[in-house]
C-alpha positions, 0 to 999 in steps of 0.5 A: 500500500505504500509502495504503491503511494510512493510510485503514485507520488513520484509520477510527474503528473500526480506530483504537481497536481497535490503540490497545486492543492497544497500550495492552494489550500495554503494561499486560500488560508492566508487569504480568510486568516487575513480577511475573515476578522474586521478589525484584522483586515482593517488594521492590515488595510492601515499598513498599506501606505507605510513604505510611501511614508516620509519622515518629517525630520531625517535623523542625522547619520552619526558617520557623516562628518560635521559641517566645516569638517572633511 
């Protein structure tokens, strides 16, 4: 019996179709993780400019030299 699983498993063909249920089940998982608790999706939703955020006073780099200094 599983010999028979592993011979089944091996074939290409097989491979790739249970390697497309997990990785779909996987994806539709993290999709209702994310989406199915309100508060959850909003405050993932409030993440969603963060990398287009600026700084308003750019901290200064400690290696740089100071101002009349080479």
């Amino acid at each position: 019996m599983l010999i028979e699983l592993w011979t089944w498993l091996t074939d290409l063909g097989n491979s790739k179709m249970v390697a497309l249920v997990i990785f779909f089940t996987t994806f539709v998982g993290i999709v209702l993780y994310v989406y199915s608790n309100k508060e959850r999706s909003a405050r993932l939703e409030s993440y969603r400019y963060v990398p287009f955020l600026d700084e308003d006073d750019p901290k200064p780099n400690a290696a740089s030299p100071k101002q009349g200094e080479k």
